[in-house]
Every structure is written in C-alpha cells, then in structure tokens.
N, C-alpha and C positions, 0 to 999 in steps of 0.2 A: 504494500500500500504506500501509495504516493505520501511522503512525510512533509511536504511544503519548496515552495520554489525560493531557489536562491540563484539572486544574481552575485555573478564575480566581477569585478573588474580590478583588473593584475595585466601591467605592462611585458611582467617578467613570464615568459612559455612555461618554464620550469615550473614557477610557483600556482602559476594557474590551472597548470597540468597537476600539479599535486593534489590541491584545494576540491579541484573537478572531482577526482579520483575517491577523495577521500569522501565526499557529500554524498557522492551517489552512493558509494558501497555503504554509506547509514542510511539508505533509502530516500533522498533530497533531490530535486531534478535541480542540475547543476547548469547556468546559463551565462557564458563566458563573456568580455570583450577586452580590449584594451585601449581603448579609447571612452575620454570624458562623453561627444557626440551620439557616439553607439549606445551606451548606459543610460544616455538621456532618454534616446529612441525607444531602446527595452524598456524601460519603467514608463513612457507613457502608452506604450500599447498592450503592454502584460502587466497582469499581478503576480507579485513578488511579495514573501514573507518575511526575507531580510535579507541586506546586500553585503557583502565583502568587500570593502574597497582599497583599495593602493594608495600612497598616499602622493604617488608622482605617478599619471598616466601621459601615454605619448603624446597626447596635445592638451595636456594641463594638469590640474590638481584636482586627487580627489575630495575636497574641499568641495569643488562643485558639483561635484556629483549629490555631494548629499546635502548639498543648502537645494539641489532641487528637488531631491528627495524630503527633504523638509516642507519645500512650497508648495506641494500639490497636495490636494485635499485626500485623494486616491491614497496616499501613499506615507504622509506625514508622519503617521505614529510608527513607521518601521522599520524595527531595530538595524543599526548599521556597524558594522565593528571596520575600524580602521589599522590595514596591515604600512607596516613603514622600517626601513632600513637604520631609516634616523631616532637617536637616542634623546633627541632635542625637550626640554621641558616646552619650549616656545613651539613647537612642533602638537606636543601633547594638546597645550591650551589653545591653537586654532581649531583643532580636531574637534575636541571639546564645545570649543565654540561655534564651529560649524553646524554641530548634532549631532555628532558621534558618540554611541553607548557606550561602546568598548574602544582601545588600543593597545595593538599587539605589535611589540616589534620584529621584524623578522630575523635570523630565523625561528619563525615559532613551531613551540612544540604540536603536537595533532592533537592529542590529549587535551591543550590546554585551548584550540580552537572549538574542537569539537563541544567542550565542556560552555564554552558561551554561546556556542547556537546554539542548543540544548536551552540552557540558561534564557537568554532571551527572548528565544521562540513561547517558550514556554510561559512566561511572566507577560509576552502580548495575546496568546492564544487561551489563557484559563484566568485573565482579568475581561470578568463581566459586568464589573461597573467601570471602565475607562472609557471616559467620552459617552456616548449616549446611543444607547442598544433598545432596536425596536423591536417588542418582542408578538411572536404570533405562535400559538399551541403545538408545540413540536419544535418549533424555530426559534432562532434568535439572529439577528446582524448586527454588527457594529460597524457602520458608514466610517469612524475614527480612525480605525484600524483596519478595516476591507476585509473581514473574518465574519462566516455564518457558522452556527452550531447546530447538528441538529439533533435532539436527544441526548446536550449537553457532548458532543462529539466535533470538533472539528472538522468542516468539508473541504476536501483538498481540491485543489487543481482545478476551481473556476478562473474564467480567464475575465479580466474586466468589463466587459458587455455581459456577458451572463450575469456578473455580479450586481452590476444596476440596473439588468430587468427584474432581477428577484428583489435588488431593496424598492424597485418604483411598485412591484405587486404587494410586498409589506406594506409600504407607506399606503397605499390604497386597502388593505385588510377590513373589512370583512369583504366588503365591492370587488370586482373587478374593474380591468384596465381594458378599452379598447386597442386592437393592432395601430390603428392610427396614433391614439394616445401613446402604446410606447414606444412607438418610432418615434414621434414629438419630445419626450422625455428622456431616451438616451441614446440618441444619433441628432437629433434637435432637427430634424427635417422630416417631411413625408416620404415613405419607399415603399417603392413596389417592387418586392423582391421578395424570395423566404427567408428572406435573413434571420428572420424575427423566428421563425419557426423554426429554422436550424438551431437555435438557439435554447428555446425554449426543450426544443429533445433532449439535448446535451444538458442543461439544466434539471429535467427528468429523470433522466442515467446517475448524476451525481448524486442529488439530494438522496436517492431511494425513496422506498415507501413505508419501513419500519418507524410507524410511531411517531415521523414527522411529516410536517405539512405538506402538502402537495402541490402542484399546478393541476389545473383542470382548465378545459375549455370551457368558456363561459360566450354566451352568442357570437360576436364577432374578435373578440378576445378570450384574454387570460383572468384565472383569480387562484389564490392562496386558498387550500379549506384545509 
C-alpha cells in the first residue's frame, strides 16, 4: 500500500538516487528533480505529502522551493526537511526561516532521514484538529493540509483534482453538486469532456466502500451519502 508521495529535489545523482531508493523500498512513491523550476511545476500539478529539498539546486536555492511551498494554499502545511552540505548556523536560520521543519546535513544517516519522514508524516496525517476539517459520516478532509481520512485511515494517492472534487462534494454535504457546478469550482471554467467523470471513478477506487462515505450519482451530478 501506497504510504504517501514524496517529492525530492537533490542537484546531486548520487544523493537523489539514494533518497529515491531508500522511500520506495518503505513503501513512498518517490518523485525526483533537480531543478528549483521543475519542483515548482510538480507541487502545482501533484499532491505531495512532504518534500526533501537540497539546499543548493542547479538554478537556485532550495529556499525557494519551499517559501512556494509555503505560499500555496494546496500545499502550505507540508512538512519539508532541508538536506545541505553546509555546517553554517546562518545557513540553518534561513532554512528555518524559509519553512523548513527539519535540517539535515549531509552526509546523512538513512536511519536518521527515514526517522523524520516517519516523524513528520505522521504528526500532519493523525492531527485532526490542524487548521479546519470538514467533517461528513465516514469522512473527514483537511483543505490545510490536502489529507482525507476515511474510517479515521488515511487515503493515499489522490492526485489534486480528485482532491477538490471530493472537498467541493463535502462542502456541499448533504446536497449535491451539478457536472456544471464542479467544472465551475475546480477547473473555474465550463467543459465538455469526461474529465469530471474520469475523475470521479478514480475517486471511487480510492475512497472504497467500507464504512465510509460514498459518491453517488445524483440527476445531472455528484453527492457525498
């Protein structure tokens, strides 16, 4: 079972080859870059449960990595550990100041990485009063932190569109949403496509059916029962 998505960004092959190596074999889908640009791109079209960052990438600092990871609503509360070659206190406290949870200098132990994604993960995925959680009979989401539960279980591997169809059919609970409505709600435009519908299946598959909430068709849309 999918254990949560983690971005890397590491300039260095080696260390990112290691980092990769070591998340997946804990069960983590591990999502590489080495570039500030590219890490932008990945966190605004995927969800991520916490990033690894370097703290020199080949066209800048990962400093900016995570003051944009700080700035988006999507993605603001999650956790970020900062790897760095440098011993520097003044190093530490931009890190710090940027957003950074953790800093680890390299080379770091696996033990001692593995021990604060554990750590982290763990302290954003089983706090359910952080930031404000809307709750529906089976389910819960946290909009703060981009995490559904269902059955008090965390749901892996939604990808950001599924994840603001399911909070736009929450925030609508007990009602449903028309096709129209949530094209309008999260793509901000009208489409004629099945996007919506491709989406909603995949949303299906994940959530299951044990115990927690469901989608159902409702006339020309969706609703939560």
């Amino acid at each position: 079972m999918l254990r949560g998505r983690i971005l890397i960004a590491e300039d260095d092959p080696a260390v990112s080859a290691v980092v990769s190596e070591l998340l997946t074999e804990k069960g983590y889908e591990a999502v590489a870059t080495e570039t500030v640009a590219e890490a932008k791109r990945l966190l605004d079209a995927h969800h991520f449960d916490l990033a690894v960052v370097d703290l020199g990438l080949k066209d800048g600092s990962g400093h900016e990595v995570t003051r944009h990871i700080r700035a988006s609503a999507g993605s603001a509360a999650m956790p970020v550990i900062m790897l760095t070659g440098a011993k520097a206190v003044e190093d530490m406290e931009r890190s710090l100041e940027a957003g950074v949870d953790y800093f680890l200098s390299k080379p770091m132990a696996a033990a001692e990485l593995m021990l604060w994604v554990r750590s982290l993960l763990r302290r954003v995925h089983d706090d359910w009063d952080r930031g404000t959680t809307i709750g529906v009979p089976g389910l819960r989401l946290n909009p703060d932190i981009r995490t559904v539960w269902v059955d008090r279980k965390v749901v892996r591997g939604l990808t950001a569109k599924e994840f603001d169809v399911l909070l736009e059919l929450a925030r609508a609970h007990p009602k449903g949403l028309s096709q129209r409505q949530l094209y309008q709600r999260v793509w901000g435009r009208a489409e004629e496509s099945n996007t919506l519908v491709v989406h909603v299946q995949s949303l299906r598959r994940k959530l299951g059916l044990k115990g927690g909430a469901h989608i159902v068709t409702s006339d020309d849309g969706y609703r939560l029962e």
